[in-house]
N, C-alpha and C positions, 0 to 999 in steps of 0.2 A: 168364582167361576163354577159352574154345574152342567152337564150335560144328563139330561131326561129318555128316556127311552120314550117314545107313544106309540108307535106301529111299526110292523114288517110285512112284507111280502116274499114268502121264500122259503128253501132248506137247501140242505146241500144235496139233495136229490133232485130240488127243483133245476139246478146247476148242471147235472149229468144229464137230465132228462131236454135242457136245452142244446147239448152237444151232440148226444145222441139222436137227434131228430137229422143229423145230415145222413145216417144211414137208415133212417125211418125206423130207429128202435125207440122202445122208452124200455126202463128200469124199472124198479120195486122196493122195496124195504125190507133187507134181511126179515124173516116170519122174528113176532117174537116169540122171545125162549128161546133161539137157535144161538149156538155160538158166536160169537164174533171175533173177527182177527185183529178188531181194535176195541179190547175191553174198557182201554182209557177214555175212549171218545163217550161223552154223555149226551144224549139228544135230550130234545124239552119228546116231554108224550107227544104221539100222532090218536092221536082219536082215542085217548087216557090210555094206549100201547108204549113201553118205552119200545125203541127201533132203532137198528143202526143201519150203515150203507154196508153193502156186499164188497169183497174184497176188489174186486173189477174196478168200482164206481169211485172206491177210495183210491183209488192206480190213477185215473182218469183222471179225478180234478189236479194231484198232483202234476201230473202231465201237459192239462190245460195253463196251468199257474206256471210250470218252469218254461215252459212256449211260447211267454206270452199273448196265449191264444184267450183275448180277457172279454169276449163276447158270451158267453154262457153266464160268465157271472155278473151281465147284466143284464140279466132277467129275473132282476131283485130290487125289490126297495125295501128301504130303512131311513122310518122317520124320527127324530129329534129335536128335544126343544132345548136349547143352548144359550148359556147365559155367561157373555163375557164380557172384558173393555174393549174401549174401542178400536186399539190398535190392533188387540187380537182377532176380533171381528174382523177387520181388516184383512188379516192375511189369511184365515177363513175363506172369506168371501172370493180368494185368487184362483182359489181349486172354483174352476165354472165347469169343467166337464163330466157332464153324468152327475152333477150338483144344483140343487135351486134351491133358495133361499125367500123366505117372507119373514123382515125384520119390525117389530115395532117403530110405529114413527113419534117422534115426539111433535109432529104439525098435531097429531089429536090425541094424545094424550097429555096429561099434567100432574100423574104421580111422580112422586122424589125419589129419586134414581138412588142407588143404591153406589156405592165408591168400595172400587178394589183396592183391597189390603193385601200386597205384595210379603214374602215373608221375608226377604230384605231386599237393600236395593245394595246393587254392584259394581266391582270397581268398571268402568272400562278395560278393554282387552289392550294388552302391551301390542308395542310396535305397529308400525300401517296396519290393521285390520279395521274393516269402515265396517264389520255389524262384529256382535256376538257382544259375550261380558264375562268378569272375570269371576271370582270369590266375591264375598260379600264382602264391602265395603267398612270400611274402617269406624268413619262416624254415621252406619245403616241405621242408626238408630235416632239421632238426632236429626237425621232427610226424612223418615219415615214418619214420625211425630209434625216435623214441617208438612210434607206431602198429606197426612191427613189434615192438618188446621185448617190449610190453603184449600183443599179439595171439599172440604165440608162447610167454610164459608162461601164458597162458588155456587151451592146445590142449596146452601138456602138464599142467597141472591136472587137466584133460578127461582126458589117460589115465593120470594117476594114480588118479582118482577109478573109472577102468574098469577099472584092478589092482586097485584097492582092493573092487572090489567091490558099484562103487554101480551102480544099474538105468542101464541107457543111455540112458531115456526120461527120467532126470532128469539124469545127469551132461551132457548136450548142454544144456541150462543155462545153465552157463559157457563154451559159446562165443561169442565176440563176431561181431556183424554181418558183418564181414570174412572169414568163413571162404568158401570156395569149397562149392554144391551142385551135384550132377546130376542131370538129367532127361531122360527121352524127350519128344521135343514131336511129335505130328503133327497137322496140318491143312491143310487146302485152300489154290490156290493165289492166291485171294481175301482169304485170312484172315492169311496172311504178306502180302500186300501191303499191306494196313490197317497194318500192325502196322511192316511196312517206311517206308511213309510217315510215320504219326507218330512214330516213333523216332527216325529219321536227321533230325526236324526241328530246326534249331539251337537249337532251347526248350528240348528234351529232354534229362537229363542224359547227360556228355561218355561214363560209359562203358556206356548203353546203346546211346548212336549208334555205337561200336564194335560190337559184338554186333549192331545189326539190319546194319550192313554187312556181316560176315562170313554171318548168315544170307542177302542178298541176293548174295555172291558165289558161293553155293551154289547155288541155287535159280536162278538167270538164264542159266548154259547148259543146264538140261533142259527150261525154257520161253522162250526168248531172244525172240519174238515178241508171248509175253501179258505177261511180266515189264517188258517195256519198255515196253507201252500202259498197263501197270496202275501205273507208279511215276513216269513220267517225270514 
């Protein structure tokens, strides 16, 4: 699994300056060299200036994020190019709001997909519980050696069947779940945070709480102020 940074739109001044417009104000960017009352907080340079937000502006989004008043902070995008299995795609793809996706199709392509190697597989969870998982499994090591043999005989099936000449919209078939997809993902920086919070929740399966943390290590220096008010 990988998540790729490729574009943004935005800052966290962009964020106060969208809130701000209901009293017809806009903001600015502490001068630099001037103090700051959040020496922690590190912005990327504004026009090769380092800059921080004024004490007011940093009041605000905080304000905005505990209210959940999450319209300022969508007037933001962040795009990403994400590479995972299928199942993880899957539960990806559930967050739709202030989210759009364009996935690779295998109808037109015919490279050999690439198979997720889990770092073990786990026991089931005790008693009625219908999702989650336990510790790792006893013999992870002896399913994990199967789960590659099997998943790596299936992918070259896959391009036998695409020498041999079968449509690629049907040879893709015989891949198993475990093969790895790509996708561009872009959406606001409201709608990764949703997605941020119930992901990384310890409910959620182990290797999508991987993947929404690589997304939030992405995404939390270009907004370090609303990222923090919107996840903590």
């Amino acid at each position: 699994m990988d998540v790729e940074y490729l574009d943004h739109m935005g800052n966290d001044l962009a964020v106060v300056n969208a809130a701000r417009v209901s009293f017809s104000k806009t903001s600015e960017w502490l001068p630099s060299g001037s103090t700051s009352d959040y020496p922690d907080v590190v912005y990327q340079n504004i026009d090769g200036n380092p800059v921080n937000l004024k004490q007011g502006d940093h009041k605000l989004i905080q304000y905005l994020a505990r209210h959940n008043h999450w319209t300022p902070f969508a007037h933001t995008a962040i795009k990403l190019r994400v590479s995972a299995p299928v199942p993880i795609r899957t539960q990806c793809f559930k967050h739709k709001s202030g989210l759009v996706e364009n996935e690779e199709s295998r109808r037109y392509i015919t490279t050999t997909p690439e198979l997720f190697i889990p770092d073990s597989f786990r026991e089931a969870p005790m008693g009625n519980v219908k999702q989650g998982s336990g510790e790792a499994h006893y013999f992870s090591k002896q399913w994990l050696d199967l789960y590659q043999r099997v998943g790596k005989e299936a992918i070259a099936y896959y391009q036998m069947m695409i020498d041999a000449g079968i449509c690629p919209e049907q040879a893709r078939f015989i891949l198993p779940q475990g093969v790895e997809v790509n996708w561009v993902w872009t959406g606001n920086l409201a709608s990764y945070a949703r997605f941020f919070n119930q992901r990384t929740d310890p409910h959620a399966q182990k290797e999508i709480q991987y993947l929404a943390e690589e997304v939030g290590a992405i995404i939390e220096p270009l907004f370090p102020v609303s990222w923090k008010a919107l996840t903590a």
